[in-house]
N, CA, C and O atoms as a Tinker XYZ file with bonds, in Angstrom:
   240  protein
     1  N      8.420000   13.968000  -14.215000    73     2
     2  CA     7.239000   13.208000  -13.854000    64     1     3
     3  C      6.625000   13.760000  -12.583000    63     2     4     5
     4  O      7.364000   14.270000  -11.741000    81     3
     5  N      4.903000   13.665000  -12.337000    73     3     6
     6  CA     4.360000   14.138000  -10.953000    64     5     7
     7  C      4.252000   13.151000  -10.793000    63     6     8     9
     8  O      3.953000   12.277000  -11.607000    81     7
     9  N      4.595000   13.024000   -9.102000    73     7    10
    10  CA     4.217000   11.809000   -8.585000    64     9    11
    11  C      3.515000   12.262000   -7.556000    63    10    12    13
    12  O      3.956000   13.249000   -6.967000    81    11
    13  N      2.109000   11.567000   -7.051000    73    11    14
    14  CA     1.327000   11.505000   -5.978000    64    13    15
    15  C      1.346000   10.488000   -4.999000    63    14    16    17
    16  O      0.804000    9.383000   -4.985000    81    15
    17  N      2.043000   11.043000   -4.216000    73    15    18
    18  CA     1.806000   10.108000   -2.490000    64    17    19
    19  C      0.439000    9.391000   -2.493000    63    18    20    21
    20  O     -0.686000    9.654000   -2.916000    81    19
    21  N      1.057000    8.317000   -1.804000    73    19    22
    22  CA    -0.223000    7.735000   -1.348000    64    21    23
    23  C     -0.956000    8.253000    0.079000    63    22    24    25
    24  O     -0.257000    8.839000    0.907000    81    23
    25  N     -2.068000    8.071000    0.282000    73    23    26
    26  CA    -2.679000    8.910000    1.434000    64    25    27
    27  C     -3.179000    8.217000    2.313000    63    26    28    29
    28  O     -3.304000    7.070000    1.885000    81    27
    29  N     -3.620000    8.344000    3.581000    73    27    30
    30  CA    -3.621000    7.755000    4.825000    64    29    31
    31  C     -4.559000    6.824000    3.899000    63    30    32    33
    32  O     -4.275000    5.736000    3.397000    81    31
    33  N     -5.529000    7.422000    3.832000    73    31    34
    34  CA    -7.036000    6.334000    3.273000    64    33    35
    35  C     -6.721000    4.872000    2.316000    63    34    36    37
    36  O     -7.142000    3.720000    2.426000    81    35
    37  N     -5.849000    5.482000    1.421000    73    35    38
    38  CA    -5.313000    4.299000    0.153000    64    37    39
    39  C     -3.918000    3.167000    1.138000    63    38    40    41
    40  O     -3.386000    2.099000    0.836000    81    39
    41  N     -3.774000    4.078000    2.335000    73    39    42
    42  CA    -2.859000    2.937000    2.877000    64    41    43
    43  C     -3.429000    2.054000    3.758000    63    42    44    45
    44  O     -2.923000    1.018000    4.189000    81    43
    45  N     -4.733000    2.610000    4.054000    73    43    46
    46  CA    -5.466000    1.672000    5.104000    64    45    47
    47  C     -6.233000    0.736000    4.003000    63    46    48    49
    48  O     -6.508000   -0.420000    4.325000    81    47
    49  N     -6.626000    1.296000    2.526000    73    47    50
    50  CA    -7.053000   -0.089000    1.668000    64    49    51
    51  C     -6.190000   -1.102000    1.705000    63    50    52    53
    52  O     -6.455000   -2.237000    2.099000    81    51
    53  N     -5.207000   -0.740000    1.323000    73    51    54
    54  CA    -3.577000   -1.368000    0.978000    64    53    55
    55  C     -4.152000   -2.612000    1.780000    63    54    56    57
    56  O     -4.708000   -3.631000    1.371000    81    55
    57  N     -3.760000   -2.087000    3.347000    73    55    58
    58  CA    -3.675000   -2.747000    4.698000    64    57    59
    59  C     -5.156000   -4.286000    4.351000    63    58    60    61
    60  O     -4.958000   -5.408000    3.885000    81    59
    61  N     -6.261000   -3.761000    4.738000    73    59    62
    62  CA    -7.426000   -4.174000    4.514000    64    61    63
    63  C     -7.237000   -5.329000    3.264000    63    62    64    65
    64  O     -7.498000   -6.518000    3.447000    81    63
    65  N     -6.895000   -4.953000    2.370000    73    63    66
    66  CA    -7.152000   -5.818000    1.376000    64    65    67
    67  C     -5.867000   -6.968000    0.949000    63    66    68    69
    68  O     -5.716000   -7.880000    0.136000    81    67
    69  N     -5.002000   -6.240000    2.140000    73    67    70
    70  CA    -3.342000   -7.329000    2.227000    64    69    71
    71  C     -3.959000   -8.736000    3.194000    63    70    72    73
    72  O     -3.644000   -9.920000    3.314000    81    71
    73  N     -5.047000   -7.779000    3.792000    73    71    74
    74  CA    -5.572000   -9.369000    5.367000    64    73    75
    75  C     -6.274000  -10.174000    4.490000    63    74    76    77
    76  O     -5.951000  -11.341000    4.272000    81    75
    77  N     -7.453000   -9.481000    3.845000    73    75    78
    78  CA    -8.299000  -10.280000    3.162000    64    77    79
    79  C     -7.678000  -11.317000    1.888000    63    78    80    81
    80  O     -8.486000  -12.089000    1.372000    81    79
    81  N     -6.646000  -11.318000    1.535000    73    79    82
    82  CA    -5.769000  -11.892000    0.862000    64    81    83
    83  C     -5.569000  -11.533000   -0.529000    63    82    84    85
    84  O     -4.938000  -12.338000   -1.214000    81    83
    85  N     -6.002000  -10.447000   -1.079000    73    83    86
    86  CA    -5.965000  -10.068000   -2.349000    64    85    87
    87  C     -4.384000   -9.815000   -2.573000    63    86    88    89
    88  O     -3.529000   -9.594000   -1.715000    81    87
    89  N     -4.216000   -9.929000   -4.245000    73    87    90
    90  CA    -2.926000   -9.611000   -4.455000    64    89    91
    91  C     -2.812000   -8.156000   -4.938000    63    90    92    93
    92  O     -3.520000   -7.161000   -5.090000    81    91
    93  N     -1.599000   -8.547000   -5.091000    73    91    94
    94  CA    -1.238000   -6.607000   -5.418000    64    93    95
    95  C     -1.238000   -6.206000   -6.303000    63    94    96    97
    96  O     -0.961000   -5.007000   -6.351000    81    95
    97  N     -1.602000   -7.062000   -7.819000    73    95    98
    98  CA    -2.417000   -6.223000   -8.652000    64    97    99
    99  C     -3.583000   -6.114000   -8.829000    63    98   100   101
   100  O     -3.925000   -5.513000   -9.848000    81    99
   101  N     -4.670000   -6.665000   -7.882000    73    99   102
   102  CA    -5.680000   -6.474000   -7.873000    64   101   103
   103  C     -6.107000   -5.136000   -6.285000    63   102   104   105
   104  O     -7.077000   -4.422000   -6.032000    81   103
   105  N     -4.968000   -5.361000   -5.699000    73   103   106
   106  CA    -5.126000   -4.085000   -5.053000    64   105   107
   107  C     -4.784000   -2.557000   -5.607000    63   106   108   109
   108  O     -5.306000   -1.534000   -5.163000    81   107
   109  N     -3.631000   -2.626000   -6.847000    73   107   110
   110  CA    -3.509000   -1.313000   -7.440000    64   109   111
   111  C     -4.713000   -1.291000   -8.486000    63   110   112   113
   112  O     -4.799000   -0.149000   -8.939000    81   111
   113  N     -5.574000   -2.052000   -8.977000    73   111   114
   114  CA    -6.677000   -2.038000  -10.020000    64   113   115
   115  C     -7.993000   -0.925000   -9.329000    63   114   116   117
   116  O     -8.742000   -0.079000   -9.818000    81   115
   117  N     -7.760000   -1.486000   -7.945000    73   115   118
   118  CA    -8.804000   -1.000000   -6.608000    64   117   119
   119  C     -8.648000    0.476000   -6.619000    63   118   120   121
   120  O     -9.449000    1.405000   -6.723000    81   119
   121  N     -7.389000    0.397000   -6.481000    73   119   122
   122  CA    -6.721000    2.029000   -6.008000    64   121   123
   123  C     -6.581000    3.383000   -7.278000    63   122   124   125
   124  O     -6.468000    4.608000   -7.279000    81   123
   125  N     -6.708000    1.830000   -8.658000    73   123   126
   126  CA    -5.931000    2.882000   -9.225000    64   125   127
   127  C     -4.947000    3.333000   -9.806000    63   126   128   129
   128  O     -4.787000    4.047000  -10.796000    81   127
   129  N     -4.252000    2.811000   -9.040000    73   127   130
   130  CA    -2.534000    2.677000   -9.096000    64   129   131
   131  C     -1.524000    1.824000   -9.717000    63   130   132   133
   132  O     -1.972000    0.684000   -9.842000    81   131
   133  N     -0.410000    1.937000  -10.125000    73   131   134
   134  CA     0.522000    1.360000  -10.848000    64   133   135
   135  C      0.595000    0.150000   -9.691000    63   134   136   137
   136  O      0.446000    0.308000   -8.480000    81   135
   137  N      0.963000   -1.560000  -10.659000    73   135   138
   138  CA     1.542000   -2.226000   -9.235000    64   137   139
   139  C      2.425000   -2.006000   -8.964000    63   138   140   141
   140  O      2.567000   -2.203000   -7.757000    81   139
   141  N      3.641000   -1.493000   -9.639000    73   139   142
   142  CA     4.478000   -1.257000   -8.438000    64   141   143
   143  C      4.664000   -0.264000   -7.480000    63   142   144   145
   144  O      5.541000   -0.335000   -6.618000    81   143
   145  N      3.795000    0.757000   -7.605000    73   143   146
   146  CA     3.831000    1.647000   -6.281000    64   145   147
   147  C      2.972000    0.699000   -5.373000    63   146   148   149
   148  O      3.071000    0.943000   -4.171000    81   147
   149  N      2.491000    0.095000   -5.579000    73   147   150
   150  CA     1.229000   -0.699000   -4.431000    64   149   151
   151  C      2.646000   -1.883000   -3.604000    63   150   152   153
   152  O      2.593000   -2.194000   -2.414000    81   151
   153  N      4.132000   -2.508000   -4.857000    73   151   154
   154  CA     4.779000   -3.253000   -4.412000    64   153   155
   155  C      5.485000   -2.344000   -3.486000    63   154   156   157
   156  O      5.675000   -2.591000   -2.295000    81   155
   157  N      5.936000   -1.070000   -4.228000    73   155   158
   158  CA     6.814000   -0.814000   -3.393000    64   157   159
   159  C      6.666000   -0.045000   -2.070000    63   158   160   161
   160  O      7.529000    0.201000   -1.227000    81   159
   161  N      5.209000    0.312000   -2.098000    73   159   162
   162  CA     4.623000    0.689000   -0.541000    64   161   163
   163  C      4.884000   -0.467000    0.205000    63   162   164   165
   164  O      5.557000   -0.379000    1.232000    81   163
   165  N      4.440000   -1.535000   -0.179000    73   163   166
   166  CA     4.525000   -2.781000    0.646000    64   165   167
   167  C      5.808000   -3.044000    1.060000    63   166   168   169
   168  O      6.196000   -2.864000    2.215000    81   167
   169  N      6.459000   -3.451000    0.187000    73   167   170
   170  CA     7.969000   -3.632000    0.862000    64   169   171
   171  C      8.740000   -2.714000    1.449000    63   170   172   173
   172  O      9.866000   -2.953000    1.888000    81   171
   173  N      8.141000   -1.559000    1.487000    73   171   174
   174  CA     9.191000   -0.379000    2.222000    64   173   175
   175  C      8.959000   -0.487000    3.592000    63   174   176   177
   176  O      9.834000   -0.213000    4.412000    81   175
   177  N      7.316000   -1.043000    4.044000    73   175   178
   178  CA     6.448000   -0.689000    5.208000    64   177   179
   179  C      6.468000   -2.066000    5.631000    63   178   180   181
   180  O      5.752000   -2.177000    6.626000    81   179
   181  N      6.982000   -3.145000    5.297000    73   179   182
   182  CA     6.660000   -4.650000    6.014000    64   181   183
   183  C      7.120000   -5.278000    6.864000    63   182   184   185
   184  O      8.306000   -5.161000    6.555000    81   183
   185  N      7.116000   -5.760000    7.559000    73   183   186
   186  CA     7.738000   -6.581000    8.622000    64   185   187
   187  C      7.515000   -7.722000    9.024000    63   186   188   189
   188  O      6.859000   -8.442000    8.271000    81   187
   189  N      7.920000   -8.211000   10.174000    73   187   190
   190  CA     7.254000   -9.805000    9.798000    64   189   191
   191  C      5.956000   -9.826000   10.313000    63   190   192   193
   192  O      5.349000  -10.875000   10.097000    81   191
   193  N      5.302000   -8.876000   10.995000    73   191   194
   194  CA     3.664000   -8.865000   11.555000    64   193   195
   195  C      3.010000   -8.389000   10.229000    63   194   196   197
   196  O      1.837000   -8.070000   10.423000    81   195
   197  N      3.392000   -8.252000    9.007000    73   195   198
   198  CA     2.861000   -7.475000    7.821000    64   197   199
   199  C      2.737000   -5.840000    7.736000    63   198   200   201
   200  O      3.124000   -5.259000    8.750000    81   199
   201  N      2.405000   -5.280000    7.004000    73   199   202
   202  CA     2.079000   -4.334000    6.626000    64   201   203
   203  C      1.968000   -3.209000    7.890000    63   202   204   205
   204  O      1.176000   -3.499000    8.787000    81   203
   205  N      2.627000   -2.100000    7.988000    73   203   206
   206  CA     2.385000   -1.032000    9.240000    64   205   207
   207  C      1.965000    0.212000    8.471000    63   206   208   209
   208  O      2.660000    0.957000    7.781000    81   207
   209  N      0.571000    0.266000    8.771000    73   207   210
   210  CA    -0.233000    1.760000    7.864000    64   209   211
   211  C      0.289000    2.992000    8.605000    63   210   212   213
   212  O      0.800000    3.963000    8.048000    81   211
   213  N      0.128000    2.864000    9.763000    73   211   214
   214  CA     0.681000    4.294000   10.484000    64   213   215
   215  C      2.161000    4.816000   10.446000    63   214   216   217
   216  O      2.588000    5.955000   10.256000    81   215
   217  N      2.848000    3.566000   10.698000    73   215   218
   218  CA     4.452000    3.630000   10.411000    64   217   219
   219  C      4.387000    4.434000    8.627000    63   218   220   221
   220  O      4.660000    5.599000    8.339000    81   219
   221  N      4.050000    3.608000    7.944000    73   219   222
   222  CA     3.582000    4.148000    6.431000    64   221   223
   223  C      3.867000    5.613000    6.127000    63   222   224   225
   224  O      4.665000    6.062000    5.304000    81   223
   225  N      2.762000    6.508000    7.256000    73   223   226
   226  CA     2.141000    6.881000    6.741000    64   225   227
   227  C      3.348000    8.190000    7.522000    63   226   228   229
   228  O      3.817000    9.198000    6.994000    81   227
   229  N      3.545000    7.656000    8.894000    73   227   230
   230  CA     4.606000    8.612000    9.189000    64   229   231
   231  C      5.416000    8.720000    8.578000    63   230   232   233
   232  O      5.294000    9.776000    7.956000    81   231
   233  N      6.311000    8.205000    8.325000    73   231   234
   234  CA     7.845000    8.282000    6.995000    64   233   235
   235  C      7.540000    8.636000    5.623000    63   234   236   237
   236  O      8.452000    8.750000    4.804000    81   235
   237  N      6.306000    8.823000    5.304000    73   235   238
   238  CA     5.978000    9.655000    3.739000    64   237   239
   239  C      5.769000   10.963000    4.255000    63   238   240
   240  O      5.504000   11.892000    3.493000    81   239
C-alpha cells in the first residue's frame, strides 16, 4: 500500500475545523481522507489543550 503523510496545510485544517466543532468525518470528507487517518492523527497529537499542529507536524 502507498501511504501519503499528511501535510503541514491538512494539519492546520484538521486543527481549524477541530475548534469550530466539526466532527471527524466530516473533517476527512473536507480533506479527502479516510476517517481514520483524520482519527488517528488526532489521537496521536492530543492532549488535554487539544490538538498540537506543530508538535504534529514535527514527529511525522
Amino acid at each position: 500500500m502507498n501511504y501519503i503523510h499528511l501535510n503541514l496545510e491538512e494539519r492546520y485544517q484538521i486543527y481549524t475545523l477541530l475548534r469550530e466543532g466539526f466532527y471527524k468525518r466530516h473533517i476527512a470528507w473536507r480533506l479527502n481522507r479516510s476517517p481514520s487517518t483524520i482519527s488517528r492523527e488526532i489521537h496521536r497529537n492530543r492532549a488535554k489543550n487539544g490538538y498540537f499542529v506543530k508538535h504534529a507536524n514535527k514527529i511525522a
